[in-house]
N, CA, C and O of each residue as an XYZ file, in Angstrom:
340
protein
N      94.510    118.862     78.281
C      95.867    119.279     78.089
C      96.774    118.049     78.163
O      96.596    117.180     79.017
N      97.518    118.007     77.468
C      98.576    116.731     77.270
C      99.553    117.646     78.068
O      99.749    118.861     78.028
N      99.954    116.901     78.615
C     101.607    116.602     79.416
C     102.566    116.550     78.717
O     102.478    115.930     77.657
N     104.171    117.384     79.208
C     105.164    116.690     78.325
C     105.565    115.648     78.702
O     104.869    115.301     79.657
N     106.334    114.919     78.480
C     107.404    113.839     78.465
C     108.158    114.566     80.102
O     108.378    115.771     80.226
N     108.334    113.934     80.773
C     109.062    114.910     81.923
C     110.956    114.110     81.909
O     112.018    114.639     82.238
N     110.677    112.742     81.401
C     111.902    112.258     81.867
C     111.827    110.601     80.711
O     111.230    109.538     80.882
N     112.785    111.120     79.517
C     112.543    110.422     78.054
C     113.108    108.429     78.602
O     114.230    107.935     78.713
N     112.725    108.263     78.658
C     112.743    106.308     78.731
C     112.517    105.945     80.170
O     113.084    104.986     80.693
N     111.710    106.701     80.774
C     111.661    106.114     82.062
C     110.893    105.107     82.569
O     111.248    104.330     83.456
N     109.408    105.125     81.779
C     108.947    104.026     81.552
C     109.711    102.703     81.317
O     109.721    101.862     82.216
N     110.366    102.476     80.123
C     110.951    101.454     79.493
C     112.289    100.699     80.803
O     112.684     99.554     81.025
N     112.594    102.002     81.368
C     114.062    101.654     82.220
C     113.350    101.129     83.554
O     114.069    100.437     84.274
N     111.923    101.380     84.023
C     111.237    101.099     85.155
C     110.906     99.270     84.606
O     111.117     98.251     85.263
N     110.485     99.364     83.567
C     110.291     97.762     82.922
C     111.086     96.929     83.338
O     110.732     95.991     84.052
N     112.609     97.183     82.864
C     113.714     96.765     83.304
C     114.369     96.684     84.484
O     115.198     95.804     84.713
N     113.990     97.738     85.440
C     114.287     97.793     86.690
C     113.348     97.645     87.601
O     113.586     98.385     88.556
N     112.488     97.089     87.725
C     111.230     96.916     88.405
C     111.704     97.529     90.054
O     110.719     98.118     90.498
N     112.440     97.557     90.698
C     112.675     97.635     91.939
C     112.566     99.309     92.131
O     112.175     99.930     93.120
N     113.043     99.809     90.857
C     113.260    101.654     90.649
C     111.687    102.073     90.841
O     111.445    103.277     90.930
N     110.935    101.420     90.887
C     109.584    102.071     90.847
C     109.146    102.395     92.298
O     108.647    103.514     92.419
N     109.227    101.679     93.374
C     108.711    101.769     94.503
C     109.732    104.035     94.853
O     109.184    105.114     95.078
N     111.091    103.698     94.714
C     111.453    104.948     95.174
C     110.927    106.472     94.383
O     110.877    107.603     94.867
N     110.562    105.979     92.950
C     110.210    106.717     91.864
C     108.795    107.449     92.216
O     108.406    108.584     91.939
N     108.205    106.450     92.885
C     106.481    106.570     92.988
C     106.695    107.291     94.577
O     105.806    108.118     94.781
N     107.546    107.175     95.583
C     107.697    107.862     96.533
C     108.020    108.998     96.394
O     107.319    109.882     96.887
N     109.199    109.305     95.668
C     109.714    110.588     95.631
C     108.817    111.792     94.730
O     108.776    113.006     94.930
N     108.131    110.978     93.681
C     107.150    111.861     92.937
C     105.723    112.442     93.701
O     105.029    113.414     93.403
N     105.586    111.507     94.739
C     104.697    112.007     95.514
C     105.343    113.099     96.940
O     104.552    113.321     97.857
N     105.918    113.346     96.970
C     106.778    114.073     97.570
C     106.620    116.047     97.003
O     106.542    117.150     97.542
N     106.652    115.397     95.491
C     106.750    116.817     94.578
C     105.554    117.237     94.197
O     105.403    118.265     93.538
N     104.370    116.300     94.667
C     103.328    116.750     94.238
C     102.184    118.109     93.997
O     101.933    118.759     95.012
N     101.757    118.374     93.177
C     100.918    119.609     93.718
C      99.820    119.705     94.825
O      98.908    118.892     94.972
N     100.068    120.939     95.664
C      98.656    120.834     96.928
C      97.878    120.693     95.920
O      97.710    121.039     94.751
N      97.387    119.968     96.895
C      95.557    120.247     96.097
C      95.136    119.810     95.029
O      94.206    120.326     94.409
N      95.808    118.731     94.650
C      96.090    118.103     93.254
C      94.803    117.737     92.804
O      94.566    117.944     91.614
N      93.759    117.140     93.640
C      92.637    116.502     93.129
C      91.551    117.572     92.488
O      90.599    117.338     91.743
N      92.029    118.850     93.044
C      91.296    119.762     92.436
C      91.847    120.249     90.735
O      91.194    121.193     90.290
N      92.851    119.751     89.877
C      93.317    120.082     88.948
C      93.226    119.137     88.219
O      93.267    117.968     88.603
N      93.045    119.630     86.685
C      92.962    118.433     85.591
C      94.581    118.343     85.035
O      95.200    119.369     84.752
N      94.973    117.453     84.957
C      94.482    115.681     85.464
C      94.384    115.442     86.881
O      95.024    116.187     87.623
N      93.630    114.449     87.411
C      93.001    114.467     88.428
C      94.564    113.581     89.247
O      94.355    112.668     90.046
N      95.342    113.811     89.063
C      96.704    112.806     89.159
C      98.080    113.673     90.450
O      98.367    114.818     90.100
N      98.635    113.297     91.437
C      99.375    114.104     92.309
C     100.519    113.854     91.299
O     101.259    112.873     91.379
N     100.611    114.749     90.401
C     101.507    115.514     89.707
C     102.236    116.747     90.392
O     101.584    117.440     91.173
N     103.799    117.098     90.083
C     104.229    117.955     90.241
C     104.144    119.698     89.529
O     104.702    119.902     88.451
N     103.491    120.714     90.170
C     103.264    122.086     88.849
C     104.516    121.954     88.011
O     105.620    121.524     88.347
N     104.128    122.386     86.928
C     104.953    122.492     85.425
C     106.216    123.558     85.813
O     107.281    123.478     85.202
N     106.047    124.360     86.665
C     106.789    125.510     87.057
C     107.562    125.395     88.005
O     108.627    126.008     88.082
N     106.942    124.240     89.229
C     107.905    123.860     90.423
C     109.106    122.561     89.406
O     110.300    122.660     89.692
N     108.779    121.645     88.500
C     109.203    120.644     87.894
C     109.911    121.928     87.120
O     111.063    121.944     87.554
N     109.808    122.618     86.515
C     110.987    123.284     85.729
C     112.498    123.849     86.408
O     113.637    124.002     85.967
N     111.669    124.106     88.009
C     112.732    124.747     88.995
C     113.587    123.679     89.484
O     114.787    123.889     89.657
N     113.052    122.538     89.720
C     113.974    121.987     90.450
C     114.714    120.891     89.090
O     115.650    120.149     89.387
N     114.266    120.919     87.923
C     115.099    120.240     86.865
C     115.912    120.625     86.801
O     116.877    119.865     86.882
N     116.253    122.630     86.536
C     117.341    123.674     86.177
C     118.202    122.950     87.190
O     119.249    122.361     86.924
N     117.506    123.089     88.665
C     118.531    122.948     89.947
C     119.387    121.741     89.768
O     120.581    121.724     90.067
N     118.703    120.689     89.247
C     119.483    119.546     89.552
C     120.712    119.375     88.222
O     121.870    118.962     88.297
N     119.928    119.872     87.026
C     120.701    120.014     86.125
C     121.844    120.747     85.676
O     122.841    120.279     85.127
N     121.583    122.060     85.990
C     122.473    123.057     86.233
C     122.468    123.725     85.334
O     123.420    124.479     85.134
N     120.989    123.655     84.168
C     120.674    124.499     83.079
C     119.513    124.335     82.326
O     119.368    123.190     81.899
N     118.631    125.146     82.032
C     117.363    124.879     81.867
C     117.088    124.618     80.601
O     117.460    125.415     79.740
N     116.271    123.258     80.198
C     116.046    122.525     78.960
C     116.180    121.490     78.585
O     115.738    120.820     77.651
N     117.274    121.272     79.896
C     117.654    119.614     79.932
C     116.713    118.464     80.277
O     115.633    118.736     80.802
N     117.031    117.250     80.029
C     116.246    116.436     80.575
C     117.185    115.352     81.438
O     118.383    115.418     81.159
N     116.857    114.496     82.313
C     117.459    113.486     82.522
C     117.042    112.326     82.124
O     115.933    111.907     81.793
N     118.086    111.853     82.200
C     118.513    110.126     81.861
C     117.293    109.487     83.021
O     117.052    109.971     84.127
N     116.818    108.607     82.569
C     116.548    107.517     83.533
C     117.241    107.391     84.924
O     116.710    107.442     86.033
N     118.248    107.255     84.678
C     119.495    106.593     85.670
C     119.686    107.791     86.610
O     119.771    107.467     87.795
N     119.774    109.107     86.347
C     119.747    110.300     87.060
C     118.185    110.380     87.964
O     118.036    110.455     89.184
N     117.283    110.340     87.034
C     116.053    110.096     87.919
C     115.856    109.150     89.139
O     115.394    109.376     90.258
N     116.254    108.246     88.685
C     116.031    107.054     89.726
C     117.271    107.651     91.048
O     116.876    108.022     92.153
N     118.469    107.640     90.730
C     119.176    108.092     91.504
C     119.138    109.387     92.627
O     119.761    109.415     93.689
N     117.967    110.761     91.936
C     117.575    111.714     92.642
C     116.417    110.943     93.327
O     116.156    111.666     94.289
N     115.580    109.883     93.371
C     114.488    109.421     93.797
C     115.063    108.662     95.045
O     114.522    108.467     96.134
N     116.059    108.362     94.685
C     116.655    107.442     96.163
C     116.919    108.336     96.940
O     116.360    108.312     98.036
N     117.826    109.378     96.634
C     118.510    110.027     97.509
C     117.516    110.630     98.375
O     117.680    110.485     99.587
N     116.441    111.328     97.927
C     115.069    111.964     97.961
C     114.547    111.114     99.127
O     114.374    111.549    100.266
N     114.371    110.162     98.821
C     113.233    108.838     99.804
C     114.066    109.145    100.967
O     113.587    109.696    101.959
N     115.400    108.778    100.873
C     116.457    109.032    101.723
C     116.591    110.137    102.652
O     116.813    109.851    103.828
N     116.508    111.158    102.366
C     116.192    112.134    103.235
C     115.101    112.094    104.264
O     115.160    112.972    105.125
N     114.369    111.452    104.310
C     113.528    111.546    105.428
C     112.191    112.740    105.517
O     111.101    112.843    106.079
N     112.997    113.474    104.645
C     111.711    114.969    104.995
C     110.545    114.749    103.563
O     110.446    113.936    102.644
N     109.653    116.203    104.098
C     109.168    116.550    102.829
C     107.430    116.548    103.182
O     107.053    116.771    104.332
N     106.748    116.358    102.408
C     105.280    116.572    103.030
C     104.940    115.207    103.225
O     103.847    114.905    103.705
């Protein structure tokens, strides 16, 4: 199964921002699925269904995507909080 795109230039903007990756790679592991190693791809990915819920949430309407710059920015704030698994 191919994956969508979850968040369009983020790669390219991580290139450029090299420093955005350390909070990016924290906070995504944060959202991860239990039990991840048991699912193909073998990768601590977030479910397609929890990632749809909290996109709507942050977005404030479902379909959207974010910017780079929004990502990185929910990833700080995220690290920032302190909680989470």
């Amino acid at each position: 199964m191919i994956r969508k795109r979850r968040v369009h230039g983020l790669g390219a903007y991580v290139l450029r921002h090299p420093a955005a990756a350390v909070p990016l790679i924290r906070a995504g592991f944060k959202l991860r699925r239990r039990r991840w190693w048991h699912h193909v791809p073998f990768l601590p990915l977030p479910d397609d269904d929890y990632w749809a819920f909290r996109q709507s949430t942050a977005l404030g309407a479902q379909g959207g995507t974010l910017t780079p710059e929004e990502a990185v920015a929910a990833a700080v704030w995220s690290v920032r909080q302190g909680v989470g698994r």
